[in-house]
N, C-alpha and C positions, 0 to 999 in steps of 0.2 A: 191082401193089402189093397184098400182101394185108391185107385190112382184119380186125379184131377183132369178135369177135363184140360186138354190143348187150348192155350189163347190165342187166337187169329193174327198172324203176324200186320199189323201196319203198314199200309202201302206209302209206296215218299208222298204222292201225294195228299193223302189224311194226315199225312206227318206237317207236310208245309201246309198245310189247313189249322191244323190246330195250332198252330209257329203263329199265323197270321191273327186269330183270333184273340190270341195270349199276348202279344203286340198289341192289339187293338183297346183289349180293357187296359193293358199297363200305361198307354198313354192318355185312356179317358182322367185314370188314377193322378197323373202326375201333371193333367192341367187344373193346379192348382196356383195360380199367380197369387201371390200375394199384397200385390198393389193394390188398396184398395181405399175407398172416403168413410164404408161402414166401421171399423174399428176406430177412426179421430170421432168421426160423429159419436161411438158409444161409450166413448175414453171421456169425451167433454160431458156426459150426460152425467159423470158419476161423480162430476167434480161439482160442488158448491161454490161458483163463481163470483167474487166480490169485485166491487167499485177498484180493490187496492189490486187485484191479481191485472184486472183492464189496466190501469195505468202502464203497466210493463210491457200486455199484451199488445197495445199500440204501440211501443217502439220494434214491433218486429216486422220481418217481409210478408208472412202469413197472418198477417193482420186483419184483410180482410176476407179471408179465408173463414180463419176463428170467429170472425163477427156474424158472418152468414148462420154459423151452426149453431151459434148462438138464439140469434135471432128468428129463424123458420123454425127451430126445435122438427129438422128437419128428420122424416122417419126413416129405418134402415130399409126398407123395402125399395126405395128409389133410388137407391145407390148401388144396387145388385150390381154382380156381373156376369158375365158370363165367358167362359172362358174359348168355347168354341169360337164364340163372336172375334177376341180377340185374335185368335190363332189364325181367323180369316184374314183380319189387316196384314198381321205377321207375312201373313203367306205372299200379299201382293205387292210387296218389297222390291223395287228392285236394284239389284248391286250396281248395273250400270249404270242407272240416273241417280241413285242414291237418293230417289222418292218412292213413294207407292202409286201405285198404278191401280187407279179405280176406273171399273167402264171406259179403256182406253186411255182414260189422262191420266196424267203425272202430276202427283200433287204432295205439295213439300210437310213436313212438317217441321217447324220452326220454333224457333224460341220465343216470338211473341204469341204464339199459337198455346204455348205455358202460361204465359204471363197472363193474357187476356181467361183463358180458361180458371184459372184460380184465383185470379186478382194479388200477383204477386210485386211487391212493390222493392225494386230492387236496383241497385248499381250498376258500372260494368268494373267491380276487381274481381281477379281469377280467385275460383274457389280450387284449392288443388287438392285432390278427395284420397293421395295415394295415402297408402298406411302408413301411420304414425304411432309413436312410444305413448303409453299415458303419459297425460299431461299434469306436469305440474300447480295446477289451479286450485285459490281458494275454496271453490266450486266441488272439486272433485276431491279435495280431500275432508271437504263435511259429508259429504256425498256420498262416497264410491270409496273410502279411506280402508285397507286391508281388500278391494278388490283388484282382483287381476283382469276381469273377462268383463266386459257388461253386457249384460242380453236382455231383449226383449221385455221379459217379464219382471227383472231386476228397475228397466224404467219405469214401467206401469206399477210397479210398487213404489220407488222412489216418488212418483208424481202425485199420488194419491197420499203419501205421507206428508208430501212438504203441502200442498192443497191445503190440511188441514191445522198447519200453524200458522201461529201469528204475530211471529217475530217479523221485520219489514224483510229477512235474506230469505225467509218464508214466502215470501208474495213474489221474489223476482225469481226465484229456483224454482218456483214450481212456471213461470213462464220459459223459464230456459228449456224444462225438462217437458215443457207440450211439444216446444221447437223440436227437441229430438224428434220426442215421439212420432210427430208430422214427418219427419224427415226417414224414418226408418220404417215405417210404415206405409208411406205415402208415396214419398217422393223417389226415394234412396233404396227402394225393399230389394233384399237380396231372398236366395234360398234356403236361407241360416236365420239363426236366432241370435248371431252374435254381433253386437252394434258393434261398429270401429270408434276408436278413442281420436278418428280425423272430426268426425261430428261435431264433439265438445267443444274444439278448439274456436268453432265456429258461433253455437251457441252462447258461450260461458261470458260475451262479451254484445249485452243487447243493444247497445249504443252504437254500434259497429255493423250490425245484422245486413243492416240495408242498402249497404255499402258495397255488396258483393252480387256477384252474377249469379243467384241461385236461378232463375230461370234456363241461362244458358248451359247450367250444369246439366239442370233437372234433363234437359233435353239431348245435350250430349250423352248422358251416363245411359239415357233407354235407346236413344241410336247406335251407340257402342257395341251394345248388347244384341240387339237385332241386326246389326252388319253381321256379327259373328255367329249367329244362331235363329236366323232365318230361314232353315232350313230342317232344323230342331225348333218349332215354335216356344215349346213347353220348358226351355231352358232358358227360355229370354228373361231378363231381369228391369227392374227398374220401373219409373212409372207408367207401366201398361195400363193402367184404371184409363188416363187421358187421353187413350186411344179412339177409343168409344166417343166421351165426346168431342174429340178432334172430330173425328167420322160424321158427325151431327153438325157439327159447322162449318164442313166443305162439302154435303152434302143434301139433296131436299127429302131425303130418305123420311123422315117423321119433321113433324113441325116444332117448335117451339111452345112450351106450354105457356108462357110470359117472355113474352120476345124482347123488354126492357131491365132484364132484370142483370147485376153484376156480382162478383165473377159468373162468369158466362156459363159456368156449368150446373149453376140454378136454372137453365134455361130449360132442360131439355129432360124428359121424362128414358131412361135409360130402357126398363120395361116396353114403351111402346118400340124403341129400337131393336130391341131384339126380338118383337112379334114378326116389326116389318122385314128384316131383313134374314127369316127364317130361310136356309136353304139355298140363300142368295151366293154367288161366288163375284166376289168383287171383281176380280183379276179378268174375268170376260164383261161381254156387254151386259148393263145393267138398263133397268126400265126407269130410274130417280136420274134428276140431275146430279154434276157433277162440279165443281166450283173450285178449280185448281188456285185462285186469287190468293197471294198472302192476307191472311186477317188484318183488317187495321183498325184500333181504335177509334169511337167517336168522340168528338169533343169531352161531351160526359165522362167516359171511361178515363179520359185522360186526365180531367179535374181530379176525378177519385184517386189514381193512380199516384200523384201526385201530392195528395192529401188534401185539394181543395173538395172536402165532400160533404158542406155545409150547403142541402138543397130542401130551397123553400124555408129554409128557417128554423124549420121543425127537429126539436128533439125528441129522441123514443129514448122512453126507461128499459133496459133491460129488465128490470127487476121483475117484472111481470113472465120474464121469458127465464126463469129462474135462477136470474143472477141478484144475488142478495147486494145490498150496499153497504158498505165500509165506510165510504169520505161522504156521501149522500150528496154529491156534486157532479158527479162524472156522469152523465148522460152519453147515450151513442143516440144520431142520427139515423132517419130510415135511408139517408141516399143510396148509401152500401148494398141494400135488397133490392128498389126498384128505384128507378130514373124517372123520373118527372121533366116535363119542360121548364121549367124553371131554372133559371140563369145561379150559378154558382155567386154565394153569396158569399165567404170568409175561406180562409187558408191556415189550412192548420199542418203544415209541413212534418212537424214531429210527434211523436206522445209526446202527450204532456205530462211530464217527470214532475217528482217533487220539487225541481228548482226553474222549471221549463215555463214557461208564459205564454198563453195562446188567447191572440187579438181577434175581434170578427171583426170585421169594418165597417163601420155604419152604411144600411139600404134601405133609406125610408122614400117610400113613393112620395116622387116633386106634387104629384097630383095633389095629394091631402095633405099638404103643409097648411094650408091655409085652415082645413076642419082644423086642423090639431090646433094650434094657434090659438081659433075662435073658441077650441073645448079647453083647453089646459091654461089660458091667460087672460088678462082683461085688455091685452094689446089690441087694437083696433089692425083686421089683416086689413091693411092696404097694400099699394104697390112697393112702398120703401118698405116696411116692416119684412114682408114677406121677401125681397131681393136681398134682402141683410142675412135670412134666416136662412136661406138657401147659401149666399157665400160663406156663411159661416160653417154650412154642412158638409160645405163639399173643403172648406178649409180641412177640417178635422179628420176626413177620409183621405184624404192626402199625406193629412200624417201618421194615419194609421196604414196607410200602405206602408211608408217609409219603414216605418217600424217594423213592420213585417219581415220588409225586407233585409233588415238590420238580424232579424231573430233569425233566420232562414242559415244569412251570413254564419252565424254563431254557431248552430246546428251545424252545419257543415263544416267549420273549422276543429269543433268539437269532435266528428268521424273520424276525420284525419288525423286527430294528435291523438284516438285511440288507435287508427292503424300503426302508428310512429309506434307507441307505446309497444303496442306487440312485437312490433320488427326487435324494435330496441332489448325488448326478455330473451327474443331468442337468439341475437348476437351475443349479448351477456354467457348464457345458457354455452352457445360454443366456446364462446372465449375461456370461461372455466372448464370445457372439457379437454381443448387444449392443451391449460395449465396442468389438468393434471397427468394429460401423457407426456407433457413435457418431464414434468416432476419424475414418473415413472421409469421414463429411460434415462434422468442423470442418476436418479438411483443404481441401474443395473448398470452403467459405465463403471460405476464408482466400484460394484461389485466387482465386478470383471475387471477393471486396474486392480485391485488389492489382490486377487490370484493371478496377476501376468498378464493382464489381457491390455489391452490398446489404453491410451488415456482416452479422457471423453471427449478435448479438443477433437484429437484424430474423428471420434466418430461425428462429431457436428459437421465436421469435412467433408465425411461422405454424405451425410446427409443434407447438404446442400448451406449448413450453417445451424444456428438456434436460430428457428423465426421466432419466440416467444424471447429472444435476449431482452428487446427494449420496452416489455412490458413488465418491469420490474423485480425481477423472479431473483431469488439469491442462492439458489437450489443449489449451485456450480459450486460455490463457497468451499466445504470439505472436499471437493476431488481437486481443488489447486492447492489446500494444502498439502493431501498425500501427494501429489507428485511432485510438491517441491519437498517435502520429505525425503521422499527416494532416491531425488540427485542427490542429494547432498550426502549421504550412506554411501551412495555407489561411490562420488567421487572423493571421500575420504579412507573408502575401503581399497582404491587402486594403487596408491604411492606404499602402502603398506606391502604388499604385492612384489 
């Protein structure tokens, strides 16, 4: 019988060799972030965009987010990531200062450092992200109606369904369901494929959108993550894509391919970032400058942010950038792409909804009143004619401020009485669950009297009373019959006695 050769026993050290190796590919493996701009960019590419789907799409926060991908028909190659890169930022964290630490400085990352980076148009009310039951929404029970779980790919089928109707719940569902998508993908990305039913409640209501602090979330929710798993890079969650170009705007690492362009993260070529800063360790001295400054807004950014992004005049059709038209009236402006010197011309604060009204204000240059005048009339320009024509110009943009600001008014009280609206559902929503564990325990009282047990006064006693007595409830009704039934047994049954 022949026997096998002897295997060389393993020394610890080739043991802890091969440990460290097996370590090494398992975490090349598992920097896999899922934050990222390629999947909204090829999400938007597959959708047939109409005039009616825009109208919705402006009343949201990622408003000009969507308009950018729209409009650059920007390709997936520029949006790369790279995950080492970010694991690098990861790494130069530090817990003390609760900043990263590039080439010696300390440098914040913030919540307008979100905002300006996406161009996200937003409130300050608390977004509170903890888990929630499914929600009761018109929304979600055309929707989602027999699901339990929603994930990932159940939205990208939903979205690409509702896309393709053309009922009007067709055109705003399928804007609700981009917002997820942006949000679980983008902003919100965990390790899972399973979206939380907190999302919806946020979405399902676009009049409201812009009202809340998604900026400060977005930035809370990936600092969260990174206090607790700064040291595990590859476990951090949330939107790490905006790392990168955070990196690019506090620092002169790579230049700006279009240094005018908004959201700011059109600015910056991702690819050359990750040539230059190959092999770089942030956390020691670096050879780039360093720009610990918080970001701040320029004029421009701010117009936009705002909604005044009416620059130079100019409308651009989408239709060319493969958005088909619906209402054949909805135009977007280029100012969303690139900034011009040109003074903000009109304010358009909301979408404009089907009932919504948007003013520009009259800016006709004082200079050629007098050509127009002499081309358009037989009025002779003199000094009076021309002094009439100008007070009367500037009469009418006054009123069209006024107005403005009358509609802005409106807009705004309109937010509010939908946040009212929600508080109000889900006061109602407790008050009947109340009612019905009230209801439930005079039942088991009532039980418990008829085999011997306590009346149910006694137990309202201990339990501190019926808070639900003064909302009308007549539940109690049969258990003060049976107990005045029973006196009255016992005390005709004692004299017999």
């Amino acid at each position: 019988m022949t026997s096998l050769p002897e295997q060389p026993t393993p020394t610890p050290a080739a043991i802890q060799n091969a440990r460290s190796v097996s370590d090494t590919k398992s975490s090349k493996q598992r920097l896999n972030f899922r934050s990222n701009i390629v999947g909204l960019v090829n999400m938007m590419h597959k959708v047939e965009w109409t005039d009616l789907h825009l109208v919705h799409l402006r009343k949201t926060p990622f408003w000009l987010l969507f308009k950018a991908i729209l409009k650059n028909q920007l390709p997936y190659t520029e949006f790369k990531k790279n995950g080492d890169m970010v694991v690098s930022i990861i790494q130069s964290y530090s817990v003390q200062e609760g900043k990263f630490v590039i080439g010696g400085q300390s440098v914040d990352f913030t919540d307008e450092d979100v905002r300006l980076l996406f161009g996200l148009q937003c409130g300050d009310a608390l977004l509170e992200l903890t888990a929630r039951p499914k929600p009761a929404s018109d929304f979600v029970q055309q929707r989602c109606q027999g699901v339990s779980r929603i994930t990932m790919k159940l939205v990208k089928d939903l979205l690409v369904e509702a896309a393709k109707g053309t009922a009007p719940r067709d055109y705003e569902d399928t804007a609700k369901l981009l917002c997820l998508y942006a949000c679980v993908k983008l902003f919100f990305s965990t390790s899972g494929e399973i979206v939380s039913w907190t999302f919806i409640r946020y979405v399902d209501n676009l009049d409201a959108m812009k009202s809340y602090d998604w900026a400060g979330a977005i930035r809370n929710s990936l600092m969260s993550s990174i206090r607790d798993f700064h040291r595990t890079p590859h476990k951090v969650t949330g939107c790490v894509i905006a790392l990168l170009y955070w990196l690019c705007e506090h620092t002169s690492i790579v230049e700006a391919k279009l240094a005018h362009q908004f959201p700011r993260f059109l600015k910056w070529n991702i690819g050359e970032l990750l040539a230059s800063a190959r092999g770089v360790k942030l956390s020691e001295a670096v050879s780039f400058q360093v720009s610990p400054e918080q970001l701040v807004a320029d004029e421009h950014e701010v117009n936009i942010l705002k909604g005044e992004d009416m620059v130079g005049g100019e409308h651009v059709d989408l239709r060319d950038n493969g958005v088909h038209s619906g209402l054949g009236g909805v135009h977007l402006n280029e100012s969303t792409i690139e900034i011009t010197g040109s003074g903000a011309l009109g304010s358009q604060p909301n979408a404009p909804g089907p009932s919504t009204l948007v003013f520009t204000p009259l800016s006709i240059p004082m200079l050629y009143v007098e050509q127009i005048m002499a081309a358009q009339s037989n009025i002779e320009p003199n000094h009076y004619t021309l002094k009439s024509c100008v007070e009367t110009m500037t009469a009418v943009t006054n009123l069209s401020h006024q107005f403005q600001n009358r509609t802005i008014e409106v807009q705004q009280l309109k937010t509010q009485l939908s946040l009212l609206q929600c508080k109000y559902k889900d006061a109602r929503a407790e008050i009947c669950a109340l009612k019905a564990e009230n209801k439930e325990l005079k039942r088991k009282a009532t039980v418990m009297f008829q085999f011997g047990g306590p009346p149910y006064a006694t137990l309202e006693e201990q339990r501190g009373g019926n808070l639900l007595g003064g909302l009308g409830s007549t539940e109690g009704g049969p258990s003060s019959v049976a107990q005045d039934e029973g006196k009255r047994k016992r005390a005709a049954a004692e004299p017999r006695k």
